[in-house]
C-alpha positions as CSV (number, residue, x, y, z in Angstrom):
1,X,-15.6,17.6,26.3
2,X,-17.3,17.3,22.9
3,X,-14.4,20.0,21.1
4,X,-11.7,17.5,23.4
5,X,-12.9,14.2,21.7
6,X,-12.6,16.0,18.4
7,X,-9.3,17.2,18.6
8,X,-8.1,13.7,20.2
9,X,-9.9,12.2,17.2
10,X,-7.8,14.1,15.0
11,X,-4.4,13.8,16.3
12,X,-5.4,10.1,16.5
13,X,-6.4,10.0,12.8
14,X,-3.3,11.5,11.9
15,X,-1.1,8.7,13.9
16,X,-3.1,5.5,12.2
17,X,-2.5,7.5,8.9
18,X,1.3,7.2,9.0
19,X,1.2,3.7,10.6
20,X,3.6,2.0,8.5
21,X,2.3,-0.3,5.2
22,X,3.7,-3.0,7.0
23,X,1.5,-3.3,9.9
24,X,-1.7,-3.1,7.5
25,X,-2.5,-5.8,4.8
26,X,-0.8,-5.2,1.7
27,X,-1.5,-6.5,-1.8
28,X,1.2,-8.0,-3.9
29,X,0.5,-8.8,-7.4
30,X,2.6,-8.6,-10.4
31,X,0.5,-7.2,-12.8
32,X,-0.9,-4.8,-10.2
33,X,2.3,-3.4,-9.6
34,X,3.9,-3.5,-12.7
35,X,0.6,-1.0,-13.7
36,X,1.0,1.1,-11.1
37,X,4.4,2.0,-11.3
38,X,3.9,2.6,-15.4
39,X,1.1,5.2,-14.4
40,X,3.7,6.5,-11.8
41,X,7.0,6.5,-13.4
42,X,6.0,9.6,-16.1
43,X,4.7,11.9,-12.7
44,X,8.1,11.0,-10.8
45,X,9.8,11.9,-13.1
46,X,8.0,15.3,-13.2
47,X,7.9,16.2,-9.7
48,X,12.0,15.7,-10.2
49,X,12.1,12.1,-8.2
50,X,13.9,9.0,-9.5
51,X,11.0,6.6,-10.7
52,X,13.0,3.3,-9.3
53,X,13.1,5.3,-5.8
54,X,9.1,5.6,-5.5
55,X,6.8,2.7,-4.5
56,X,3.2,2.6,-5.0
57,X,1.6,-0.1,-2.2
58,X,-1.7,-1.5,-3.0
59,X,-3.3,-1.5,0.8
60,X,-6.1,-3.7,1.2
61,X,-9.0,-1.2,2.8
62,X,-12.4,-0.5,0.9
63,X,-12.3,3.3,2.0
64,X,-11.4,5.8,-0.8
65,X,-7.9,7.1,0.6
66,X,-4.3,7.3,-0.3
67,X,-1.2,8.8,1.9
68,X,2.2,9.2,2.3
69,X,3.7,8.2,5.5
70,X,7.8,8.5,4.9
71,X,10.4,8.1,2.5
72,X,9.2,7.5,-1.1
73,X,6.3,5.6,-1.2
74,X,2.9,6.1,-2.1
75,X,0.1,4.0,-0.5
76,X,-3.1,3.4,-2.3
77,X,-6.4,1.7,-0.7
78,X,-8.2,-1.1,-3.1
79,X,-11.6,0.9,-2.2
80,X,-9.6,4.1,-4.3
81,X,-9.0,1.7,-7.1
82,X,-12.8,0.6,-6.9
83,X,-14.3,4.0,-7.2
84,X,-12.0,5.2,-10.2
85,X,-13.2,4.5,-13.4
86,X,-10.3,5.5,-15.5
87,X,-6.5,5.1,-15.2
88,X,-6.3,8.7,-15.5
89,X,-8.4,9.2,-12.5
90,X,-5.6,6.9,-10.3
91,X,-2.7,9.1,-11.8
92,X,-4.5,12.2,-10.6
93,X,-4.6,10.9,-7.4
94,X,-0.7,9.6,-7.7
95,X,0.2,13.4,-8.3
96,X,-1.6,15.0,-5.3
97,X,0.5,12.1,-3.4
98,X,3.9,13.3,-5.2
99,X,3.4,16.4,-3.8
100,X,2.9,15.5,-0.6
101,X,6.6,13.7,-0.6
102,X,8.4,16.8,-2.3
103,X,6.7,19.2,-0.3
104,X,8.2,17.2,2.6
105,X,4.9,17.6,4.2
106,X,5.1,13.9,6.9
107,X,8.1,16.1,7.8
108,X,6.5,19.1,8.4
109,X,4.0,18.1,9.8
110,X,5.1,18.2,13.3
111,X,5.0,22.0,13.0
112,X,1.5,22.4,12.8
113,X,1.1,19.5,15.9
114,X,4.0,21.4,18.0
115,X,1.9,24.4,17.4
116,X,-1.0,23.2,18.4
117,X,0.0,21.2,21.3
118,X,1.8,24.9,22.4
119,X,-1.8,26.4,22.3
120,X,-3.2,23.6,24.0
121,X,-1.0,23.4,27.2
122,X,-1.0,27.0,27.7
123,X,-4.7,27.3,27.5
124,X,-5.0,24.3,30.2
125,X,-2.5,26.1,32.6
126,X,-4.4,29.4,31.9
127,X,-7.4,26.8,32.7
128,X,-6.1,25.7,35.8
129,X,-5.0,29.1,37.1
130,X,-8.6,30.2,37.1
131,X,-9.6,27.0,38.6
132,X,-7.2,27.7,41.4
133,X,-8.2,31.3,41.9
134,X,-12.2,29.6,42.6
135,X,-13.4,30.5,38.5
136,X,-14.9,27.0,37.7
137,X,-17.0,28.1,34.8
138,X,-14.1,30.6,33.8
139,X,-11.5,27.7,33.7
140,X,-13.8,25.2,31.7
141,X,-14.3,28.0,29.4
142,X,-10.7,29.1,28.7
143,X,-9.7,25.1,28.4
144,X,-12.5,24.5,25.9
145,X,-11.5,27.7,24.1
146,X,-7.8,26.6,24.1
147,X,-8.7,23.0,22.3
148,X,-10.6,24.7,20.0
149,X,-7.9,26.8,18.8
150,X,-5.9,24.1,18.7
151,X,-8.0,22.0,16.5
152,X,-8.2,24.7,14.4
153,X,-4.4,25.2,14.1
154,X,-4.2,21.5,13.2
155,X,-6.7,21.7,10.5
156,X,-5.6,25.1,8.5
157,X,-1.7,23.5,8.8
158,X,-3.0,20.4,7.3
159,X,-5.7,22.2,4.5
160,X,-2.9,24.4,3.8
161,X,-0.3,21.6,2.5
162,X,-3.3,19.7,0.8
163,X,-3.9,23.0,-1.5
164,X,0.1,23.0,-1.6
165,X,-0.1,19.1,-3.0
166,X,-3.5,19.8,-5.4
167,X,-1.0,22.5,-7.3
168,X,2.0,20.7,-7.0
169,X,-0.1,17.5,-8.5
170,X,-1.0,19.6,-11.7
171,X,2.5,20.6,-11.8
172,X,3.4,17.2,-12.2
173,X,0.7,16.1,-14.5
174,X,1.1,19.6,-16.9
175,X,4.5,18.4,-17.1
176,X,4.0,14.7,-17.9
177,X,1.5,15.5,-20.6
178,X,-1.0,14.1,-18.8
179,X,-4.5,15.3,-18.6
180,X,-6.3,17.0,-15.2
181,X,-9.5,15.7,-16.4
182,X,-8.9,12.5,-14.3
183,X,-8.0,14.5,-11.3
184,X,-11.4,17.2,-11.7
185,X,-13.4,13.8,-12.6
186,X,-12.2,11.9,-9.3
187,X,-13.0,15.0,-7.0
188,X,-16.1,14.9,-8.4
189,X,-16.6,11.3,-6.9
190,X,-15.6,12.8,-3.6
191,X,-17.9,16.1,-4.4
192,X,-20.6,13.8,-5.1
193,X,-20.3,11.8,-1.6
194,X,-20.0,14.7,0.5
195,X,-23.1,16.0,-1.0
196,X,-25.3,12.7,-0.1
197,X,-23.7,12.7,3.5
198,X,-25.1,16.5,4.0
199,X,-21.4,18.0,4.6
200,X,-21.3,21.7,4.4
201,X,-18.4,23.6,4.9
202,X,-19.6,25.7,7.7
203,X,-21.2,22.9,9.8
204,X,-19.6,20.7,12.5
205,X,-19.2,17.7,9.8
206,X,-17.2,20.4,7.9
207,X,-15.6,22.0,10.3
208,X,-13.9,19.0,11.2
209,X,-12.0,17.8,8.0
210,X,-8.4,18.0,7.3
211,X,-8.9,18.3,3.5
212,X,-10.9,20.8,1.8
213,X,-14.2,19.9,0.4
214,X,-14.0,18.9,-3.0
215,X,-16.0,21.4,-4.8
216,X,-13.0,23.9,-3.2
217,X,-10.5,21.7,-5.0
218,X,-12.4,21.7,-8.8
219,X,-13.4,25.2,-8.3
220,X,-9.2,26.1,-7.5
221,X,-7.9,23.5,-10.1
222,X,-10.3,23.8,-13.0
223,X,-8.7,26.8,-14.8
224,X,-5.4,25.4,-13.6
225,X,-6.3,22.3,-15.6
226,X,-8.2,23.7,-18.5
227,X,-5.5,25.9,-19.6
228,X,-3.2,23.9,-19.9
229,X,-1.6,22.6,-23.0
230,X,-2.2,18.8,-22.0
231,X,-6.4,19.1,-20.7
232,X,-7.7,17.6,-24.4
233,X,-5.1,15.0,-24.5
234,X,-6.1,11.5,-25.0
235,X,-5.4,8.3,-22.6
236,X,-3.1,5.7,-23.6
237,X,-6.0,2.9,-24.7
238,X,-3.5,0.7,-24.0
239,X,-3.0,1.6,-20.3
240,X,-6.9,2.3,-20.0
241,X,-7.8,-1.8,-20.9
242,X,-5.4,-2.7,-17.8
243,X,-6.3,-0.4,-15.7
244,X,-10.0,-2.3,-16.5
245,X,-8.4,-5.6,-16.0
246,X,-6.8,-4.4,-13.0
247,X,-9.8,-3.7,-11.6
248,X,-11.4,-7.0,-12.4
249,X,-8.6,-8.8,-10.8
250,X,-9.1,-7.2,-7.3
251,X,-12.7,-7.3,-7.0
252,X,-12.3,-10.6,-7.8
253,X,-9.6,-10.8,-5.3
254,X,-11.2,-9.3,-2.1
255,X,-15.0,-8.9,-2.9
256,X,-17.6,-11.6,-2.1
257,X,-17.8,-13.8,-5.0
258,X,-21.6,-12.7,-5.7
259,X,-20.5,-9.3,-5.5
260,X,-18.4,-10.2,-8.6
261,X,-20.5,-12.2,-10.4
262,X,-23.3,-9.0,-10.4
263,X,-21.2,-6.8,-11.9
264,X,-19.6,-9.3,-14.5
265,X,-22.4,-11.8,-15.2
266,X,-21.8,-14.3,-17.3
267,X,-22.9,-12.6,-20.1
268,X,-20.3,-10.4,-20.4
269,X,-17.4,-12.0,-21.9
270,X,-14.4,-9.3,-21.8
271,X,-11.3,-10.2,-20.6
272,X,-11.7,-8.5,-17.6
273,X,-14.5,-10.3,-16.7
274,X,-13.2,-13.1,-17.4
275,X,-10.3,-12.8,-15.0
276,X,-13.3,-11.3,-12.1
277,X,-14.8,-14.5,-12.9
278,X,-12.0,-16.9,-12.6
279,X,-11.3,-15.4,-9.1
280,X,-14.9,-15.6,-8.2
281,X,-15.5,-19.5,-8.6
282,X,-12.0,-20.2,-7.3
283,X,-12.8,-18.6,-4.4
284,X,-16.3,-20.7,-4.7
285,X,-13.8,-23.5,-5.4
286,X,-16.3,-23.7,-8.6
287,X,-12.4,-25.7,-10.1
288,X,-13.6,-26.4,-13.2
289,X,-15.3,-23.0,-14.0
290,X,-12.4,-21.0,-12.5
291,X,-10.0,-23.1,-14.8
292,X,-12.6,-22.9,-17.8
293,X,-12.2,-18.7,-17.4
294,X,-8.4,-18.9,-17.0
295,X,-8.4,-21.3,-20.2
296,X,-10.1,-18.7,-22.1
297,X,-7.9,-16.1,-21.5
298,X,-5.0,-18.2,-22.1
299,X,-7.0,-19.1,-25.6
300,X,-6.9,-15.1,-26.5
301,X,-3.1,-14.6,-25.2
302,X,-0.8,-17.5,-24.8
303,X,1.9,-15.3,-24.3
304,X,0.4,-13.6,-21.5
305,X,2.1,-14.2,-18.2
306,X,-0.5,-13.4,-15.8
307,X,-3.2,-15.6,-17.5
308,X,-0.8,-18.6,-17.2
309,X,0.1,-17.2,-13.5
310,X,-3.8,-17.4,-12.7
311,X,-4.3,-20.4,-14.2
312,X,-1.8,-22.0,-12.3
313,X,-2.6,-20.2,-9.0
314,X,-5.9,-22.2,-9.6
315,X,-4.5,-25.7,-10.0
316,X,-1.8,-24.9,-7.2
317,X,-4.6,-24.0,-4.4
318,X,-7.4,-26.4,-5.5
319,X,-4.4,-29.5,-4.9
320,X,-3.2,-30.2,-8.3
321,X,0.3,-29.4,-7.9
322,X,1.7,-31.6,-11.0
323,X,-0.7,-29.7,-13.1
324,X,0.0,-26.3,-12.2
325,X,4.1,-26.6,-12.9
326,X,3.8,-26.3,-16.2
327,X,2.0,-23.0,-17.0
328,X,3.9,-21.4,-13.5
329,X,6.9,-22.5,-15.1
330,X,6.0,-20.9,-18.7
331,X,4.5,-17.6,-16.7
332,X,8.1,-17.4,-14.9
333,X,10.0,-17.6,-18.2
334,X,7.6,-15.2,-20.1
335,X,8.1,-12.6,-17.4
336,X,11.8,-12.9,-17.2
337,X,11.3,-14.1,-13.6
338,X,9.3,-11.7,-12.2
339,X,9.6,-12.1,-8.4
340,X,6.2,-12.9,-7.2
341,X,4.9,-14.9,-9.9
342,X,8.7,-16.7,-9.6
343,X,8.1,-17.2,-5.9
344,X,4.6,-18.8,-6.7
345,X,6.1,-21.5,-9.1
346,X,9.2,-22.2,-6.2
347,X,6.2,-22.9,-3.9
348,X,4.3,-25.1,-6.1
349,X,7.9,-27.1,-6.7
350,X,8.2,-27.6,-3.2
351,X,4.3,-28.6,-3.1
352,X,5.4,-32.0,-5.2
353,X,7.8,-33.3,-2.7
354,X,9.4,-34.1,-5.0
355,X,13.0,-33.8,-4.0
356,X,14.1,-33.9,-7.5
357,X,12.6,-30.6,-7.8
358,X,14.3,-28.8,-5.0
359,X,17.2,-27.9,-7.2
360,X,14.9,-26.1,-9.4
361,X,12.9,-24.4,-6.5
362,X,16.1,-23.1,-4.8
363,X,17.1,-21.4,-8.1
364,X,14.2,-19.9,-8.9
365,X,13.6,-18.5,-5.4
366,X,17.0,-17.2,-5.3
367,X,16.3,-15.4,-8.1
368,X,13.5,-14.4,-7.1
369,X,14.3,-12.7,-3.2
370,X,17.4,-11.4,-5.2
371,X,15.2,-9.2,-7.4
372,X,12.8,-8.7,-4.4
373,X,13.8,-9.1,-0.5
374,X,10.7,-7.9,0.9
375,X,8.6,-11.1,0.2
376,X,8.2,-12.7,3.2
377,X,6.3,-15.8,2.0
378,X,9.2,-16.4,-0.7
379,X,11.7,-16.5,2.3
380,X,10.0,-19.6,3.8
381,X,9.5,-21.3,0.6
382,X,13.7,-21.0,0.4
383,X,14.0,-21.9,3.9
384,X,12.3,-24.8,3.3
385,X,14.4,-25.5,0.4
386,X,17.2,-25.3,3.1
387,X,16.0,-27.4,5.6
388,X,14.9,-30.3,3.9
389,X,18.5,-30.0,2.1
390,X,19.9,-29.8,5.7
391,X,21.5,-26.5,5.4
392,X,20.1,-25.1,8.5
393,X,22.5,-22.1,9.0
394,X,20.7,-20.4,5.6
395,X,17.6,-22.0,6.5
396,X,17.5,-19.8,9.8
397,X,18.8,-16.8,7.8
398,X,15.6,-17.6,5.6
399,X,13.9,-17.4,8.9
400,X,15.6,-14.3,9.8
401,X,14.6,-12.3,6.7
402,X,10.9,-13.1,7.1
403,X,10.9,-12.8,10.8
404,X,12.5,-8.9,10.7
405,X,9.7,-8.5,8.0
406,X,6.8,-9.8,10.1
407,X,8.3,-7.4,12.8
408,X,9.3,-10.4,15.2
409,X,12.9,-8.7,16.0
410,X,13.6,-10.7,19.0
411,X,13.0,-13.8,17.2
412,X,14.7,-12.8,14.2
413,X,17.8,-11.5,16.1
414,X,18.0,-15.0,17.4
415,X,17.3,-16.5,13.7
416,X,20.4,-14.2,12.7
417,X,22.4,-15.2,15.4
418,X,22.2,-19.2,14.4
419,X,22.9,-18.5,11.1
420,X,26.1,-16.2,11.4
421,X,27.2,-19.2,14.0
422,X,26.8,-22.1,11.2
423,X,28.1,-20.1,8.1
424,X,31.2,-19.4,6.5
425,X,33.4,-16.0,8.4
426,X,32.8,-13.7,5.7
427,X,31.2,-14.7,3.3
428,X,28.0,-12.7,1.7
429,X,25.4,-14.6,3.8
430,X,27.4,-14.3,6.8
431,X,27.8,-10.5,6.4
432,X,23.6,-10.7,5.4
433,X,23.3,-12.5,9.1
434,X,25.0,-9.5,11.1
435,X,23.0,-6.9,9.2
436,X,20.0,-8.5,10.2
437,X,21.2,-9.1,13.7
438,X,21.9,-5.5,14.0
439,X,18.9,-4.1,12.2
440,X,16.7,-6.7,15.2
441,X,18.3,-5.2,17.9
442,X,18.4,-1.4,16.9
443,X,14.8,-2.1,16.0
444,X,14.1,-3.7,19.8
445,X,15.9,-0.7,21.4
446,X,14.0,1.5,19.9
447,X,10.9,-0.4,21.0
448,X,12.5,-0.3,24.4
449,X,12.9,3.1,24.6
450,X,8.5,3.2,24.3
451,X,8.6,0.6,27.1
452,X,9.7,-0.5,30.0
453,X,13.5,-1.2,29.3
454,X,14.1,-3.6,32.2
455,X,11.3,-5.7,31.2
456,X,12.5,-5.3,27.5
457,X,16.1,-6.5,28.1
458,X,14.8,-9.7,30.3
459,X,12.8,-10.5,27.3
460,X,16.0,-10.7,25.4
């Protein structure tokens, strides 16, 4: 029962692994991701991929992981972020991933499943066979030997395309000019756990893992790495000190705020702790030390978008909407309307109530859902917008484009329906309304066909 639960354990690892981004918690931040795709665009284009068709998703989970899980897109967990110390480290890790998606190895990897699922039900008839003829202990024995096999056919298909993505990854760095030394430093980290946690490779802990231990990895990749014509070649500086501030900003983002104030005391007055700082008393709602840190910054770079965007994230959230207009505004202009931080000053002009700002708040969130569709939260802010303008057929399109995103498709194919109803035959947001509508219900039939389709189409 023991080698069952294993093998269960597995398959069901493997499921939660390619459980889409959007049913985990995401991080959005425009600084985060405009880093993360400059560390990513030189390895896409390496591995032979278009950079504008890859996405790198910040997850929001402490564990060191990252994954594929479909299409183009690259998921990353904040705890991977945590551990690394350099940027290189990250882009090491970005690689391995690349080579996951040109290897085509979510595809793939229904083979090694089908096979093992084949060795499975054949050992459980050959089981039962025994059990019929009156060989208890026999049929336990052959079923338990069957799983085994099975697990084991699992874990080689799966070690096998992890050694297929470590050389594709050094490919892909070699071929980007970028070091290995990040990649060799980062399995260290990993070496360095396993080691603490006991794991061997021959023992049951070992046994048991669908990547190979770490020290496997350096020992396979460190002539690869130190060969090659890139291994002494510097990081940018420029892209190490974000990388530093990137850190700062999520730990003070999703840590406890004496967490963050531990590792950047008071005493330490680099801009990165500055910005760990200002997210740390605003989460305190410490208002006048957050805004003190965000000043500071400002004081250093008044050009930089993201200190403006913090500092008027600060005076949004703590109630000081009138305030926080003007450096929102200035961070919108100064980052040539980036989505996110655009979408965050539409929000704080709807937060006056000021109907004299509505105007401005429906161009900017145009703009901004234009440039980016998937922001739910930027939706409602422009359905608002809508609603209080009393333009309810786009306000429920609005509705619509959240609700599809929040994976509410009966609710949204409703949403779409209102909106085609109330807007003009034709015209762009019409057309917008019947994708929707038919993106809901292919969406619901194909929940339907998982349940039970008579109760599915009464819900409808």
């Amino acid at each position: 029962m023991r080698l069952l639960s294993h093998l269960f354990a597995a398959l069901a690892l493997a499921v939660l692994a390619a459980q889409p981004a959007a049913a985990q918690s995401v991080l959005r931040d425009a600084e985060t991701e405009a880093f993360l795709n400059d560390i990513a665009d030189p390895l896409v284009e390496a591995s032979g991929l278009a950079p504008g068709n890859v996405e790198i998703v910040l997850i929001n989970d402490p564990s060191i992981n990252a994954f594929v899980a479909g299409g183009q897109a690259v998921y990353i967990h904040s705890g991977l972020i945590d551990a690394a110390d350099t940027a290189n480290e990250v882009q090491g890790v970005i690689a391995h991933e690349l080579g996951h998606i040109t290897g085509g190895h979510v595809i793939r990897s229904g083979e090694g499943y089908s096979q093992a699922n084949g060795i499975s039900i054949l050992s459980m008839l050959a089981g039962l066979g025994a059990a019929l003829a009156g060989a208890g202990d026999a049929a336990m024995g052959i079923m338990m030997a069957g799983q085994t096999a099975a697990l084991s056919s699992i874990l080689s298909f799966s070690r096998t395309q992890e050694a297929a993505a470590d050389a594709a990854g050094a490919e892909y760095l070699s071929n980007a000019g970028i070091s290995g030394r990040g990649s060799l430093e980062f399995f260290g980290k990993l070496l360095n756990q396993e080691t603490r946690r006991g794991f061997r490779q021959d023992d049951e802990a070992g046994f048991w893992r669908t990547h190979p231990l770490s020290g496997d990895r350096i020992n396979n990749l460190r002539a690869v790495y130190e060969t090659d014509p890139a291994w002494n070649e510097p990081s940018d500086p420029a892209i190490e000190a974000r990388f530093q501030r990137i850190k700062a900003k999520l730990m003070g983002y999703v840590a406890k705020p004496e967490f963050t104030l531990r590792d950047y005391p008071e005493t330490d007055l680099s801009t990165p702790a500055l910005i760990a700082r200002a997210y740390a008393y605003h989460k305190q709602a410490k208002m006048a030390e957050a805004l003190d840190a965000a000043d500071a910054l400002i004081a250093r770079d008044p050009q930089d978008p993201y200190f403006l965007e913090l500092k008027g994230q600060v005076l949004l959230e703590s109630g000081r909407v009138e305030e926080a207009l003007d450096p929102l505004r200035q961070a919108t202009e100064l980052s040539r309307s980036e989505p996110l931080i655009a979408s965050l000053f539409g929000h704080a002009l709807i937060a006056t109530e000021d109907k004299a700002n509505f105007e401005e708040a429906e161009r900017v969130l145009r703009s901004s859902v234009a440039r980016d569709r998937y922001n739910p939260f930027a939706w409602y802010q422009l359905g608002v917008v809508y609603a209080q303008r009393g333009d309810m057929p786009r306000a429920r399109l609005a509705t619509a484009e959240q609700q599809v995103m929040k994976r509410e498709y009966v609710l949204a194919l409703r949403s779409a329906a209102a909106a085609e109803a109330g807007l003009p035959t034709g015209s762009p947001d019409w057309l917008r309304a019947q994708d929707i509508g038919f993106q809901a219900r292919a969406l619901i039939e194909q929940q339907c066909e998982m349940r039970d389709k008579r109760n599915c189409q009464s819900r409808r």
